[in-house]
Residue, then its C-alpha position, 0 to 999 in steps of 0.5 A: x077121752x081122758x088123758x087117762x083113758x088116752x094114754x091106756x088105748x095104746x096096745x102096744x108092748x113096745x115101740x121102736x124109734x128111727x132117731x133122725x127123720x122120725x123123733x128129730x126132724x134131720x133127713x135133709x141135713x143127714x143127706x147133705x152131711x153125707x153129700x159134704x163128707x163124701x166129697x171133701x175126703x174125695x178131694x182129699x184123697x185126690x190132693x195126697x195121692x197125686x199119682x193115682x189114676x183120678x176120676x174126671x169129675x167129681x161127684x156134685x153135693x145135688x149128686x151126692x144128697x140125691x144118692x144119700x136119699x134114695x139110700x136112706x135108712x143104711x148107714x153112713x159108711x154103707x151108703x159110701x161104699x155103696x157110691x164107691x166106684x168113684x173113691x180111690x182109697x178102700x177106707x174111703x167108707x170109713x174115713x167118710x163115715x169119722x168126718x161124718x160123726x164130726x159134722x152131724x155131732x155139732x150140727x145135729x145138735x141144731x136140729x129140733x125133735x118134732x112138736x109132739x115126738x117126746x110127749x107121746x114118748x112119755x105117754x106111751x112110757x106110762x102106758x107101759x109101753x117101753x121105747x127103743x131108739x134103732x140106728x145104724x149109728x155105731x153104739x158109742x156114737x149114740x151112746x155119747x148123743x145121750x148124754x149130750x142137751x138133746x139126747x138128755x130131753x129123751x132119755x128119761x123116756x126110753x128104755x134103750x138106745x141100740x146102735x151098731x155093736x159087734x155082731x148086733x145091728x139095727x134091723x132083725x137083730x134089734x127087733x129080736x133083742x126088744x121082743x125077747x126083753x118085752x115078752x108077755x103072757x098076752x102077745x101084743x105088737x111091737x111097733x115100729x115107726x121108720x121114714x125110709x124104704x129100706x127100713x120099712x122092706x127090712x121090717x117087712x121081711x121079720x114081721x111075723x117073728x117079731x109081731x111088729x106093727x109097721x109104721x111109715x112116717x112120711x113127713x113131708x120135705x120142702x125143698x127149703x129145708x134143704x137150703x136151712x140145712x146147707x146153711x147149718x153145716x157151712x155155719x157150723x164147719x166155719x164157727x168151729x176150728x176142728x172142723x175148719x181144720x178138716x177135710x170139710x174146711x181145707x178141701x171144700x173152700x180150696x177146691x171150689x172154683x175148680x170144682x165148679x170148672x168141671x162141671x160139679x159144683x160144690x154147693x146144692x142146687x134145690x132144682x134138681x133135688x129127687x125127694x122121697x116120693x112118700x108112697x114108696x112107703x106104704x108100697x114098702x110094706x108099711x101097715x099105716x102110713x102117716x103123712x103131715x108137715x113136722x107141725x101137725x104129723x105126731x099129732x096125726x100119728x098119736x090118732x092113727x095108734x088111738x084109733x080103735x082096731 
């Protein structure tokens, strides 16, 4: 097949990305993120309200990445809510999701797309196809992504970047906005390509209003990974002074003897690691399901959406 004729057998009237996990080979450092965040304001917390009724223990990083996995697909402030019954503050979520966004700015930066994700953007681009980044991330955040060396190596491929907005979020509320700007007199399917179950149950349930073509993308995590991604954020929290001033710096490297005296050691343990068990995925509701080590996997997917219906 000509790089011609290959680039007109996508029949798709748009195509809609989760950012980490799917274009940027980040999950396990989105996990651990949440994991460090969670538990230096926990500590934080526990330092300047000395009065209050504290937990017993405090919630490990192996606990923390655990929780962050299973609830993949949900954001930041979300999946804090959601482990709130240990938190003592109610901004708790909010104050985890701004220590977040500090973090994952400079150690996101790190992380690589996978081989092939912005080539078939650019030939899916010039096959009229329109793409769309879907995130929870709130609009400025991912707004300010785009700008930035790796979010430029993108840019020129998409049509939109849709973050969190006021009243306007990922899910139902960005498929309806891509439909309603990719509509054609011949309906053909939006696609939509996401590594999280959560993500692909929220797509299953607007399917048919919004003629989507439901991709799970399973890429497939080594433990190692995890260890990589632990070393980048203790690197990039010692290498840059407003995260050394951060809770991230003050409360983690003071608390760590303590912690680990309870019972809930600081650093990661890979051994008890719960990965995604990729068949959740088709279980889910996904269409097609594509499985592969980050080398291979966009070059799986390019095939799979090649393939004649």
């Amino acid at each position: 097949m000509s790089e011609a004729d290959s680039r007109k057998s996508f029949k798709f009237s748009a195509a809609v990305w989760i950012r980490d996990g799917v274009l940027i080979d980040r999950m396990p450092l989105n996990a651990l993120a949440f994991a460090y965040c969670y538990q230096a304001v926990l500590l934080k917390q526990i330092h300047t309200n000395p009065h209050h009724s504290l937990p017993r223990t405090i919630p490990s990083i192996s606990t923390l990445t655990n929780f962050a996995l299973a609830k993949s697909g949900i954001s930041c402030a979300d999946k804090a809510g959601a482990f709130g019954e240990k938190a003592i503050s109610d901004d708790t979520p909010t104050q985890v999701a701004a220590l977040y966004n500090q973090l994952c700015a400079v150690a996101g930066s790190k992380c690589q797309y996978f081989p092939g994700a912005i080539d078939l953007l650019k030939d899916l681009q010039q096959a009229g196809v329109q793409n769309f980044i879907s995130s929870a991330l709130e609009q400025e955040v991912l707004d300010h992504w785009l700008t930035s060396k790796q979010g430029l190596a993108l840019a020129p491929y998409l049509a939109e970047n849709l973050g969190k907005r006021k009243d306007f979020a990922k899910g139902k509320d960005h498929f309806a906005h891509v439909a309603k700007l990719t509509q054609r007199q011949i309906p053909e399917p939006i696609l939509y390509v996401a590594d999280a179950r959560q993500e692909i149950m929220q797509a299953k349930s607007c399917q048919t209003s919004f003629n989507l073509l439901i991709v799970g993308f399973a890429h497939c995590l080594k433990r190692e990974k995890f260890a990589q991604a632990d070393e980048l954020i203790l690197t990039s929290i010692n290498e840059h002074r407003h995260l050394r001033e951060s809770a991230l710096g003050v409360y983690l490297n003071n608390e760590a003897g303590r912690a680990e005296e309870q019972g809930s050691p600081l650093k990661l343990s890979l051994k008890v690691l719960e990965l995604p068990d990729d068949s959740g995925l088709a279980g889910a509701g996904a269409d097609l399901l594509v499985e592969g080590a980050g080398s291979e996997i966009f070059n799986l997917l390019r095939q799979k959406l090649q393939a004649p219906s």
